[in-house]
N, C-alpha and C positions, 0 to 999 in steps of 0.2 A: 504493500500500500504506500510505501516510500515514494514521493511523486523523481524523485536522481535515480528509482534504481532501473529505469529501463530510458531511454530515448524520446521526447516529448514527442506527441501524435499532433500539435500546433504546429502551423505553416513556417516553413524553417527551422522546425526542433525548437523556438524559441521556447523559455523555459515557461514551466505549467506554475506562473507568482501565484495564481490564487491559490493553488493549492497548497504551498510551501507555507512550512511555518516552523517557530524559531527552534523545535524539538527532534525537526529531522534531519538536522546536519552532523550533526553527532553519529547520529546511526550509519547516515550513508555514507560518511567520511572512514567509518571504521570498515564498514563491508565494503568500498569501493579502494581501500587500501589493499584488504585481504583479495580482494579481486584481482589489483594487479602481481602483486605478489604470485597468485597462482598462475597467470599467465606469463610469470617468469620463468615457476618450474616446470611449463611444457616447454617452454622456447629451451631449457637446457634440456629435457629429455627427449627432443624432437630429429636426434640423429646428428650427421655431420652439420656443421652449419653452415648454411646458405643465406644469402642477401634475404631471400622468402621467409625462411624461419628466423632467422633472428631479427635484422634491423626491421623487416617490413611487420614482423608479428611488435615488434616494440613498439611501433607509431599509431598501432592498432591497442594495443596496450592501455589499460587505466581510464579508459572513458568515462566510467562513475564518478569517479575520482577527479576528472575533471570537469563533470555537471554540477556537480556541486562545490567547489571548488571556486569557478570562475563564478557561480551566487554567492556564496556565500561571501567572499572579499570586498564583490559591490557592495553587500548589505552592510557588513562593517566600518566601508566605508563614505557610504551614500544615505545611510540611517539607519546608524548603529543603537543598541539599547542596550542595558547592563547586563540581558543574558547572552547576547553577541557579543558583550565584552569576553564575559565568562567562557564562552565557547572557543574563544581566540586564542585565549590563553593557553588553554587544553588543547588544542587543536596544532598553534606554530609547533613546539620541539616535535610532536608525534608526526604530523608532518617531515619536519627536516628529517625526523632518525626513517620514515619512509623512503627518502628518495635516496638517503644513504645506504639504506638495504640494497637499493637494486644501481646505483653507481659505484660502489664499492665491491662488490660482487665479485668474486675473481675469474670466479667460471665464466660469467657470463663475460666479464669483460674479454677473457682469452676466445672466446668464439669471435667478438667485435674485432678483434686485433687481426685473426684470422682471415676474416672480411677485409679489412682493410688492407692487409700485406698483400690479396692476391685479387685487388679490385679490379687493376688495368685489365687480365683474363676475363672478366663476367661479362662483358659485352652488355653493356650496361648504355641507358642513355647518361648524360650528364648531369643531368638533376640527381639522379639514382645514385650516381657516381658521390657528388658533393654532399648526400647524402649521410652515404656512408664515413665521408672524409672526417664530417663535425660529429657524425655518433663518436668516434673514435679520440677528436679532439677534446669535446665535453666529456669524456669518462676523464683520459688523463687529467683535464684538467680539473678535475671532481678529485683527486688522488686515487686512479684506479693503480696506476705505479706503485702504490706506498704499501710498507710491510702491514703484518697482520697487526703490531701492535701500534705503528701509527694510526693505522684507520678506525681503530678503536679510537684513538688521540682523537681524530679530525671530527671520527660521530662525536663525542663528546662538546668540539667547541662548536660545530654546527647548530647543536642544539641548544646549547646556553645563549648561543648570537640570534638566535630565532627567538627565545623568549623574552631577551631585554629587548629587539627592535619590538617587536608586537608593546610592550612597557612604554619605551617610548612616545609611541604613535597616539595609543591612550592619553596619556599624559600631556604630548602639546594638544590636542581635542579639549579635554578637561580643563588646563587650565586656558583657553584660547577663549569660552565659553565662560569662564569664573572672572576671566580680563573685561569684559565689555565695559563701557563706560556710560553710568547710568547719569541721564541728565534731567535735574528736577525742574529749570526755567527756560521755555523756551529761547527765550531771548538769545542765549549762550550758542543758539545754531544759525544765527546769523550769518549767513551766505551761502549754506546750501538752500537747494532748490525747494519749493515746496513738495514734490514727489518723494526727497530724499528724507524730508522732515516726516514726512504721512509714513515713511515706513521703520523709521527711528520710533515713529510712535506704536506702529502695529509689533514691531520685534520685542518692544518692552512689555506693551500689551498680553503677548505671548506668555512674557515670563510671568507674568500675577504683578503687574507694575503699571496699572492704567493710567493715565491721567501725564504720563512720563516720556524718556525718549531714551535709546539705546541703542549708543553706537558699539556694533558688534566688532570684532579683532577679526583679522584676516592672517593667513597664514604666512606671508611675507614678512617686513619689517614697515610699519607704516599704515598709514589706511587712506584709501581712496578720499573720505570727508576732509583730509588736510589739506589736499587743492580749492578748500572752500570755504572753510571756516573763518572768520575774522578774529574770534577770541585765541589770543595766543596763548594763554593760559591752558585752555582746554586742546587747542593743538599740543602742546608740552606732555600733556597729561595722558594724550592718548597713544605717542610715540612711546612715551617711556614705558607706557604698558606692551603697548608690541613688544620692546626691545626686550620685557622679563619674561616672555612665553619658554615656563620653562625653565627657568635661571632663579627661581625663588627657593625658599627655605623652608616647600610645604612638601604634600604627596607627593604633586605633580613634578619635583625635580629632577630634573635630565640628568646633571651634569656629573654624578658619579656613575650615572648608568652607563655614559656616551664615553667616558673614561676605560669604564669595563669593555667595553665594544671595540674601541680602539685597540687596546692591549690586546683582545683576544683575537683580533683580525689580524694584528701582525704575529701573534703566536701563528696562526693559520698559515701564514704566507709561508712563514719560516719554514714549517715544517713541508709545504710542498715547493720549496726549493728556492724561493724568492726572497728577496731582502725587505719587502718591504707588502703592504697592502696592496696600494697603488701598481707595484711593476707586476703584483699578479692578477688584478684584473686587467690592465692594458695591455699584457700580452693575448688578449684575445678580443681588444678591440682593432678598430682600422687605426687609430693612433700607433701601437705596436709598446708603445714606451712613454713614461713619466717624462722623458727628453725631450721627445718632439712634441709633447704639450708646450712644456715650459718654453722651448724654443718661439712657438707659434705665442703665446700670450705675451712674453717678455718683448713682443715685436710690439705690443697692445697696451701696454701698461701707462709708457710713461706719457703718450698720446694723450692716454684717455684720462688720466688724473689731471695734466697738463691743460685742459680743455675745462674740468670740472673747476676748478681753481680759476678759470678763467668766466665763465658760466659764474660761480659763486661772488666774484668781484662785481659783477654786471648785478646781480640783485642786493650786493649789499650796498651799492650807489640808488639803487631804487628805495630800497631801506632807510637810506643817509637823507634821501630827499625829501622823505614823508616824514623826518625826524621821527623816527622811529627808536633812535634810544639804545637799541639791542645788536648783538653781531650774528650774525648768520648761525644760525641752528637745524638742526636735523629737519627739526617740527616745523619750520617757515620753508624749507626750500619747496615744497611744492605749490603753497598759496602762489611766493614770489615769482614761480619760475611761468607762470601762467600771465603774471603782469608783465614779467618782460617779455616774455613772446608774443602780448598783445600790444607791447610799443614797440620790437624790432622788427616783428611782421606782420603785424595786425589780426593775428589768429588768437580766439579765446577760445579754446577745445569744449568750453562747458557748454556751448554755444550749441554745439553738435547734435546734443545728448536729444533733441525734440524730432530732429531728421532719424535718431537711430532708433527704431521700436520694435523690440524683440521679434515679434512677427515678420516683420516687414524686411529686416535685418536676415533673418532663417532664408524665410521664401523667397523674395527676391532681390537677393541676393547673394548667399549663402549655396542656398540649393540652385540658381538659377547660373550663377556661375560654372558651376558642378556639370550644370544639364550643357552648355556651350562648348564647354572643355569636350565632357567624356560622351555627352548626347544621352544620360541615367537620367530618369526620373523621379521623382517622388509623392506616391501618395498617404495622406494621413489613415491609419488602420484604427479606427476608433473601435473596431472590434475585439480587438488586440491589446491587452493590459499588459502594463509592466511593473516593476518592481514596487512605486507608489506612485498615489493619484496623481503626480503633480509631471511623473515622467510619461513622452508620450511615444508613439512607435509610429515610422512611416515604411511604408513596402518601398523598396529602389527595383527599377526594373531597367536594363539596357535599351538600348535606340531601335532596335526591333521587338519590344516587349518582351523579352527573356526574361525571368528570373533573374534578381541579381543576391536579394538579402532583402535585412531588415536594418532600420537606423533609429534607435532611442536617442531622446533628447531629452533630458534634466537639468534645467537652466538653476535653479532659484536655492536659495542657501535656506539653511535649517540647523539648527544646534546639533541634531544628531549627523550631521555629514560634515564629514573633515575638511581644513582646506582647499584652495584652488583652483586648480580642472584639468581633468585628465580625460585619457579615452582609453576602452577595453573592451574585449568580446565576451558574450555567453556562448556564442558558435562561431567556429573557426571555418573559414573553406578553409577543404579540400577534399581531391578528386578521388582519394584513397579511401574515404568514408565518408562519398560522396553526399558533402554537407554546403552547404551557402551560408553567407556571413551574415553575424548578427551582432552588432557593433555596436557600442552607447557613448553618448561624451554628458559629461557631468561637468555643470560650474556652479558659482556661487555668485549667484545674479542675487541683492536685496528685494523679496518680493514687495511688490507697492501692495497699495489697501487695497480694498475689493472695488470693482469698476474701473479700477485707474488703469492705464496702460502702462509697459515696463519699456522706460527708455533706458536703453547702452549707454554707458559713458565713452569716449572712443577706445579705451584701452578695453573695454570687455567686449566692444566690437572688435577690435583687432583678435580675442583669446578665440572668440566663437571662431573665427574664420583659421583661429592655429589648430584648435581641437577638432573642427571637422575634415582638415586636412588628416591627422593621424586615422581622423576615421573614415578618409576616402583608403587611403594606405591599405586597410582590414578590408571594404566593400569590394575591391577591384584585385584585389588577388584572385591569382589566377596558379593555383601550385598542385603538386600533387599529392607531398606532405603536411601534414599538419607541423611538422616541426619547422617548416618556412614560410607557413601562412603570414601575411599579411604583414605587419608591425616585427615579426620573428628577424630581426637584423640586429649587429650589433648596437650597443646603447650612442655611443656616437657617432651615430649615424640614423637613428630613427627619428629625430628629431629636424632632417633634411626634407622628407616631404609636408610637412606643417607648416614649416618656415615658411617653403614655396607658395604654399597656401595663402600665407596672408596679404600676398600683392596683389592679393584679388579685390581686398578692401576697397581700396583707392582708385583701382584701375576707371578711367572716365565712362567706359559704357557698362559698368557692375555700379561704380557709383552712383550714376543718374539713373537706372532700374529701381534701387530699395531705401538709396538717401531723400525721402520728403517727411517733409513735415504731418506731423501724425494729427493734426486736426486742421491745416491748412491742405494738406495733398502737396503745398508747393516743392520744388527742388531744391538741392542744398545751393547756395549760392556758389556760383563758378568760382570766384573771385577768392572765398575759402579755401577752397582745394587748393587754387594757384596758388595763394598764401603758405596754404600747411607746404604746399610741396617745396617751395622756395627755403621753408624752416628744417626741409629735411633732416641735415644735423644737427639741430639746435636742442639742446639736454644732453644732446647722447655724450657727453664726459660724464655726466650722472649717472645716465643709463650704463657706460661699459664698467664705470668705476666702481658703482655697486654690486652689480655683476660678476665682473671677476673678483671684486673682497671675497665673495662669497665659493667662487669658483676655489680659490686660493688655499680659503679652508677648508674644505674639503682635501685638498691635495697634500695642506699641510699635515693631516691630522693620520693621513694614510700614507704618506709619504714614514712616521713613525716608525722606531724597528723596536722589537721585543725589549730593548734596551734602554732605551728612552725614557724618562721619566716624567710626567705631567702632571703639578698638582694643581695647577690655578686656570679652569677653562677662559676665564676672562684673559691673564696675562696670555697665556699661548694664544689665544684670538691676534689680541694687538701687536704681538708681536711678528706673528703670520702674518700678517697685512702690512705692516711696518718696512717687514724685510722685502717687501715686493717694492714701495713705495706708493704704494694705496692708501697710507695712513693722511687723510682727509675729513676732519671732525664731523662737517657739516652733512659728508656725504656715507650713511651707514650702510654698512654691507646690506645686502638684499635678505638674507639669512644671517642670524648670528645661530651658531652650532646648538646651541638645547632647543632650537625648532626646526631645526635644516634638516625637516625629514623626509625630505630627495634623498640623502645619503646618511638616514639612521635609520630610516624605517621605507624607504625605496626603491631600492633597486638601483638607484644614484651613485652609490660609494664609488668613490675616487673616477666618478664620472659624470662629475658636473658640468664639468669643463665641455661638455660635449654641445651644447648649448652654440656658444660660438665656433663650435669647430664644424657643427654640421652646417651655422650660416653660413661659412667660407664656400660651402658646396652651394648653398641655398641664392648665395648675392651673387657669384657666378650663374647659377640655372635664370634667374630671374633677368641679366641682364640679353643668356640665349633668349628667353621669351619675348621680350623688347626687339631685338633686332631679326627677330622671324615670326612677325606678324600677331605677337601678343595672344589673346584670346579669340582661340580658331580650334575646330574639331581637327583639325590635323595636326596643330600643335601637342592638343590636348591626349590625342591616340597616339601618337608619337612617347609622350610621356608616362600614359599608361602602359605601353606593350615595353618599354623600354626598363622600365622603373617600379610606378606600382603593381603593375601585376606579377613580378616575380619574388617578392617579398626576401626571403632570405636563401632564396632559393640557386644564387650564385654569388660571387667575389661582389661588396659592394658597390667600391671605388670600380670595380670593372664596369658595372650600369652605368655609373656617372658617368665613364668616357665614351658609353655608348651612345649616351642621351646626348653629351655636351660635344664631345669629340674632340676634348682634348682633356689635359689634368685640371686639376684642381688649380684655381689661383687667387689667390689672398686681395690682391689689389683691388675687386669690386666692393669686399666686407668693409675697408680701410676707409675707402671712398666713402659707401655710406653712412658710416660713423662719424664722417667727417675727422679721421684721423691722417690723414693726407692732403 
């Protein structure tokens, strides 16, 4: 009666949410463990080993196991509740010591080895081929190599790294929600919008706080209300609560946990041969090495602080002239940075927010771009429930009605869902369990009151059009494994088709489609766009400067060896930033480490940096779309059969030179940034 333990009978396998509920993941987690398990002991008892029996019976492998799996991570982290906390807990280490059962495995790995010594003879195609290459890389590099009692070692710190990240995660949630800042008199919201006030009121409302107003904490460093606010008092108040998510003296503190996490990731490295965190997951990213990071950002650094220090002089002369009294602070750079980009270019972004209305933003433009490019469809499936009321499902079909998937969309923030916005599958294509994609992107859109309509700010219009990019990524795969489906690429590098994504924003004929005014119908004024585009660089010393702080720590923290000693997360912070030359008061890292849970509770570790490394790919693809006719279905087929449709299913950097036809080069990123 388990609704995980057989394959949903709903259009696309999409999962059967009514019937799921919070007591069944438990069960099918344990029986869809013990499931794969047993189809590891026929794959070893199955005779010699062949490409059929072993890697092809593996990819067919744990299905249960991953139907509830891929639910149950949204629901903890899309609308978690304290028995999905509790379930989490129990759930990460028995997990990790799971996937260590069957990666560690020595039989099974010597069949995989097997496979791979005598691949060139199988007469194999090349997907099959590359296949086999990464089963073989991912075991070594799982420590299938390592003695009987190291891997005993490795399950052990697997599993303690699995229960403190899931601690973690909890924790910036908890206190990100305990952070909010409640305000008793209106007055004190003086320059935001009235939409933004109406819903400072309904999120208090929420909380058993009627009559009040409550601005919520986001999981960055900062909150969108400081580009608005005039009380700087209350600006001050609400940066400095960002800045402690996490770093206080209660339950919720990170920083001896993130301490234990560090040390025991560089125990990890150590013992499967590396010196360091960092050098063992970048020896399986397209970076290769900690080197040719630092090579590539050190080209970035001093530009970009260079610039921010320049950027900061310009508003503290705007400051100076209003006698304003005070020197540039964390908490003023976004009011200010808004006034001087309405006297050097005459652009107010707040301006924007009446042209961007959720709807109108999706449809046409969003989805409408999508359909120009790829010729996909979308229709809304109101037959079709998702995980909660508020998330909705459209069927996507291709340019001659095929079948393509499904695409969930969960805009709107709620205390039980975590930071951000990401994108992730409940069903994976592929041809091998011949399934079609069902893909969702989650953000944290302020919902307004009831009637009102939900306008963007321009930066959550620019997120929608990042997040539907990873999830064009997942719809347009076209593989025959699941283990290369869609987003299945290294970490930096998947962040390449997103990026691409968002010059869809701006582009003049996606912009004049979805930018009007949502009770005039009018268009966004020309004269705007010119403006914004004219300001192209203008921040971005803020932008890269915050950015790589953040990047930095991350590198710093994993860059660590067993040997190392760190008692003051604070001091190692400033000193990390320090030694790069990022140390910039006014301009705070984007993450400060007890909430940078990219790389504590992510998938991120020691690959933050990936962020600008896949724009290098991204500000190159986008200047090929400029100079070969922009927004055109042959552009757009060009880059799906080249790119999205093969997901991880060959050499990354090889796609890019298929798409672009030539290498990678740095000079369009620099440009943009205005670092050149």
């Amino acid at each position: 009666m388990n609704p995980f333990a057989h394959r949903s009978e709903l259009p696309y396998e999409l999962p059967a949410f009514e019937e799921i509920r919070d007591e069944h993941y438990l069960p099918a987690f344990y029986a869809g463990c013990q499931e794969q398990l047993d189809e590891v002991t026929a794959i070893l008892e199955s005779g010699a080993p062949s490409f059929e029996n072993t890697i092809v019976a593996l990819e067919k492998s744990g299905r249960m196991l991953y139907r509830v799996l891929t639910v149950f991570y949204n629901k903890s982290s899309a609308h978690t509740n304290e028995t999905i906390d509790a379930v989490e807990e129990e759930l990460a280490p028995k997990l990790s010591a799971h996937t260590d059962a069957i990666n560690l495995n020595a039989e099974l790995f010597e069949r995989i080895k097997h496979i791979y010594e005598s691949r060139d003879s199988l007469h194999l195609d090349a997907e099959s081929v590359w296949l086999i290459e990464r089963y073989y890389r991912d075991f070594v590099h799982g420590g299938a190599n390592l003695g009987i009692h190291e891997r005993e070692e490795l399950k052990a710190l697997n599993e303690k790294l699995s229960k403190l990240g899931t601690k973690f995660s909890q924790n910036v949630l908890n206190d990100t929600n305990d952070l909010a800042i409640l305000v008793e008199d209106v007055t004190e919201l003086d320059g935001l919008e009235a939409g933004q006030i109406d819903a400072a009121a309904a999120a208090a409302e929420a909380r058993g706080h009627a009559g009040k107003w409550l601005i919520t904490m986001v999981n960055y460093t900062g909150n969108p209300a400081l580009a608005s606010l005039t009380n700087r008092d209350l600006r001050e108040k609400i940066m400095k609560a960002s800045l402690s998510k996490g770093g206080r003296a209660n339950d919720n503190d990170n920083r001896a946990l993130l301490l234990e996490m560090v040390k025991l990731r560089a125990q990890r490295a150590q013992l499967l041969g590396f010196k360091n965190h960092a050098e063992y997951v970048l020896s399986e990213q397209t970076a290769g090495h900690p080197d040719r990071v630092h090579e590539m950002l050190r080209k970035i650094a001093p530009a970009a602080v260079a610039n921010a220090r320049s950027e900061g002089a310009a508003i503290q002369e705007i400051i100076d002239s209003e006698n304003g009294n005070f020197d540039l602070a964390s908490w003023d750079w976004a009011l200010y940075t808004e006034r001087v980009r309405l006297a050097k270019y005459n652009v107010d972004t707040s301006k924007f927010k009446p042209y961007f209305e959720l709807e109108r933003v999706l449809h046409d433009g969003v989805f409408w771009a999508a359909t120009k490019l790829f010729g996909i469809t979308f229709s809304l499936r109101t037959d079709l429930k998702a995980y909660h009321p508020e998330a909705r499902v459209w069927e996507v079909k291709n340019e001659d009605g095929s079948a393509l998937g499904l695409y969930i969309g969960d805009f709107y923030t709620r205390d039980s869902k975590r930071g951000g916005a990401w994108m992730s599958a409940f069903v994976e294509q592929s041809h091998l369990l011949g399934q079609l994609p069902v893909v969702f992107n989650n953000m944290n859109v302020p919902k307004p009151s009831e009637g009102t309509p939900t306008l963007l700010t321009f930066d959550e219009t620019a997120t929608l059009f990042h997040e539907f990019g990873h999830a064009l990524h997942g719809l347009l795969s076209n593989v025959s494994y699941p283990r290369f489906s869609g987003t299945s690429v290294e970490r930096d590098f998947v962040e390449f088709p997103s990026q691409v994504n968002e010059m869809w924003m701006l582009w003049p004929e996606v912009l004049a489609n979805y930018a009007k005014h949502f009770e005039t119908g009018e268009s966004l004024p020309l004269e705007w766009v010119e403006n914004l585009n004219r300001a192209e660089t203008f921040n971005q010393g803020f932008e890269t400067t915050s950015y790589l702080a953040a990047a930095i720590l991350d590198l710093a923290w994993h860059s660590l060896s067993v040997d190392d000693v760190v008692d003051d997360v604070e001091s190692f912070e400033a000193g990390a930033i320090a030694g790069y030359g990022l140390d910039y008061a006014p301009v705070h890292t984007r993450y400060r480490s007890t909430y940078f849970s990219h790389i504590f509770d992510g998938g991120y570790s020691a690959g933050y940096y990936g962020y600008i490394w896949s724009e290098v790919l991204d500000a190159d693809t986008v200047d090929w779309f400029k100079a070969n006719g922009g927004l055109t279905r042959a552009n757009g087929q060009r880059f799906r059969e080249a790119l999205l449709s093969r997901g991880g299913s060959t050499n990354s950097m090889g796609m890019f030179r298929t798409f672009t036809g030539h290498d990678a080069d740095i000079k369009p990123l620099l440009k943009r940034r205005g670092l050149i």
